[in-house]
C-alpha positions as CSV (number, residue, x, y, z in Angstrom):
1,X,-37.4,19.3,47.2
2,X,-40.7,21.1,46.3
3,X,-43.6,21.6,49.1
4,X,-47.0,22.5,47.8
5,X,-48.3,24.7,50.1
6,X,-52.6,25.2,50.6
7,X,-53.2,27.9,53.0
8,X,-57.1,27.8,54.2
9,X,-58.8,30.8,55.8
10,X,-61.4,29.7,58.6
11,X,-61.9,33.7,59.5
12,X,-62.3,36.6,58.2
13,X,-58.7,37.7,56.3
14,X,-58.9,41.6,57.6
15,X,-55.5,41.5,59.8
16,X,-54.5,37.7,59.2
17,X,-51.3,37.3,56.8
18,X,-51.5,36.6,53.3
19,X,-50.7,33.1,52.3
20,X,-47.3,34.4,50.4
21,X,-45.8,34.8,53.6
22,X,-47.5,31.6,55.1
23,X,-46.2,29.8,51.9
24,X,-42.3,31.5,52.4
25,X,-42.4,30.8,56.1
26,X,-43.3,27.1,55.1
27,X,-41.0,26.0,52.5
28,X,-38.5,28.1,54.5
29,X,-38.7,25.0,57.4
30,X,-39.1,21.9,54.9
31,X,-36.1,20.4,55.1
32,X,-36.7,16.9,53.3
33,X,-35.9,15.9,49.7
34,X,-38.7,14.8,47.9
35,X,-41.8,16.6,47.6
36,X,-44.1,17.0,49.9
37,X,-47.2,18.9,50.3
38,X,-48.8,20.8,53.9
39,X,-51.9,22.6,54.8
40,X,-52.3,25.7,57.0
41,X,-55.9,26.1,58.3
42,X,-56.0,29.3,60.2
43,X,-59.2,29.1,62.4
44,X,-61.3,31.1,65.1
45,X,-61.1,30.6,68.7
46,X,-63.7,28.3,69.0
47,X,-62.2,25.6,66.2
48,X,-59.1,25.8,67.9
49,X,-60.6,25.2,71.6
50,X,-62.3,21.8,69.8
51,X,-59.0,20.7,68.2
52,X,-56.8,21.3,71.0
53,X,-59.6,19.2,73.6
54,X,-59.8,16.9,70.8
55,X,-56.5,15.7,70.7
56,X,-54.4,16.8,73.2
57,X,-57.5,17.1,76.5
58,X,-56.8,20.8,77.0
59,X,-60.1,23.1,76.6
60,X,-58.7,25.9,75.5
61,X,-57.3,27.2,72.3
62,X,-53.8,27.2,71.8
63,X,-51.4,29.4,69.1
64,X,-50.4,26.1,67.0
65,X,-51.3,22.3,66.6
66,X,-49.8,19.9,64.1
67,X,-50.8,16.6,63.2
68,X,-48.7,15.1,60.9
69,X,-49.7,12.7,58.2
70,X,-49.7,9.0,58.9
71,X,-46.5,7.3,58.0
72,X,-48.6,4.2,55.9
73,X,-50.8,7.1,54.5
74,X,-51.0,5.4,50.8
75,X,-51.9,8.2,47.7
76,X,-53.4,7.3,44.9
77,X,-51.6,7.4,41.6
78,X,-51.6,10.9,40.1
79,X,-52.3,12.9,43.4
80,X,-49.9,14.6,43.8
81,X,-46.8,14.8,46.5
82,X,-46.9,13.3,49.6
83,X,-49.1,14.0,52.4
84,X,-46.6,16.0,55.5
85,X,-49.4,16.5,57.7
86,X,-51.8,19.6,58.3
87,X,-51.1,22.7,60.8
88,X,-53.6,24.6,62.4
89,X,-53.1,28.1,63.6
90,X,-55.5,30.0,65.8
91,X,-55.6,33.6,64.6
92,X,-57.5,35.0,67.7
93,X,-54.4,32.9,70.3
94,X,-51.5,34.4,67.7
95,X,-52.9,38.1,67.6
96,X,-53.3,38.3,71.2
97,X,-49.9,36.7,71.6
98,X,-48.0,39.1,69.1
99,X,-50.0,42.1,71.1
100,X,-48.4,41.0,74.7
101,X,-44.8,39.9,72.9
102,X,-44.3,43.2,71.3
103,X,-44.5,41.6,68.0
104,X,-45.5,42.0,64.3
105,X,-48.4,39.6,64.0
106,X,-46.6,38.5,60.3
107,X,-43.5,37.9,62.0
108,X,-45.4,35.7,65.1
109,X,-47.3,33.4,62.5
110,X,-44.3,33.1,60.5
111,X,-42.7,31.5,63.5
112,X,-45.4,29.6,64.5
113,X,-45.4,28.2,60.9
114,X,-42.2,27.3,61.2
115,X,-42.9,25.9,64.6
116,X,-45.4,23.8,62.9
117,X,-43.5,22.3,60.2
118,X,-40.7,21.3,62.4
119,X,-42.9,19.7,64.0
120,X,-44.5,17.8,61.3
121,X,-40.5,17.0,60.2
122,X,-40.2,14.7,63.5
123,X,-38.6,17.6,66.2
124,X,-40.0,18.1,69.6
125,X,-39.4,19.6,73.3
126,X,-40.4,17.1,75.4
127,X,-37.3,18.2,77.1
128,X,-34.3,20.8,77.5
129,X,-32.2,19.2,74.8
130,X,-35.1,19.0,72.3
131,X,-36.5,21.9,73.2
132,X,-32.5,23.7,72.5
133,X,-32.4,22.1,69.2
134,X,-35.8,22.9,67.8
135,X,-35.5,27.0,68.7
136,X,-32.1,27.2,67.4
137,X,-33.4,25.5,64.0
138,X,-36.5,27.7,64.3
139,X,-34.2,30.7,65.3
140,X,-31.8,29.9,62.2
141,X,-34.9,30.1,59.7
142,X,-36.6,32.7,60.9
143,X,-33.3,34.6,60.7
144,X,-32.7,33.4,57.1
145,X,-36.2,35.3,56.4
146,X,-34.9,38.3,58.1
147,X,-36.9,38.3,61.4
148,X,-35.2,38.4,64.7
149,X,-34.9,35.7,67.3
150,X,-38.6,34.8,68.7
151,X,-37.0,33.9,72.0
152,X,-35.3,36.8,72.6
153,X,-38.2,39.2,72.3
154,X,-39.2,40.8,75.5
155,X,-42.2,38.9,76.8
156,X,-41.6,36.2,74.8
157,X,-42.4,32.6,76.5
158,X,-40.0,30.0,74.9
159,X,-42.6,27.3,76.3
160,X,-45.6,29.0,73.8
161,X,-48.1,26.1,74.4
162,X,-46.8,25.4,70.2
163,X,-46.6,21.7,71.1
164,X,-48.1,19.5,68.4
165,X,-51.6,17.4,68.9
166,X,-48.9,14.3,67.9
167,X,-49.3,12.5,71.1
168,X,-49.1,15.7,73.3
């Protein structure tokens, strides 16, 4: 139950968390049984605006996307684990957004991190029930890494445009 964990940088890493925390906030959220591996690309404003028109027709950028990895995704012998999929988080969306929340910025990544790998892990909130699951799984990890309830932070918006590029 091991996830390998790459962490790329896109911007500069003056103010953006160190991939540690990205790793912890990760593995923290992987809930399968075999090993699997994930990568976080944090990226600028403009990378995110492409992605998020790219595959989900909105041109702007948004906090988090996630594109899982195809389920018939074949690796090669020797390559390591499994392919979970790849999140991308937008450093200029998740500073502003930590700003206007009243958060730490750590503590908004981590949850968008988390946010992310759910995703990747099949959960969604296409509607109330889904969305009532996911943020009281995402809730229940964050507060197993000591950080308080995302949704109950003033100005926090429990519909944060995290919705994956899977189909969205």
């Amino acid at each position: 139950m091991t996830l390998e964990v790459a962490v790329q940088y896109a911007v500069p890493r003056a103010g953006v968390p160190a991939a540690r925390g990205l790793h912890a906030a990760a593995r923290a959220a992987w809930r399968g049984e075999d090993s699997a591996g994930v990568t976080l690309r944090i990226v600028d404003a403009d990378e995110g605006r492409e992605l998020n028109h790219a595959f989900r027709g909105r041109d702007y950028a948004t906090n988090v996307l996630s594109f899982p990895a195809p389920d018939d995704l074949i690796m090669p012998p020797g390559a390591g684990p499994a392919c979970l999929g790849d999140i991308v988080l937008c450093d200029p969306v998740l500073q502003r957004e930590a700003r206007e929340q009243g958060k730490r910025v750590n503590d908004h990544y981590t949850h968008m991190v988390v946010h992310g790998m759910l995703h990747l892990q099949g959960f969604d909130h296409q509607d109330a029930g889904e969305a009532a699951e996911m943020e009281a799984l995402e809730t229940a990890i964050l507060a197993g890494l000591g950080l308080p309830d995302p949704y109950r932070t003033a100005g926090a918006d429990p519909g944060c445009d995290a919705r994956g590029a899977h189909g969205l």
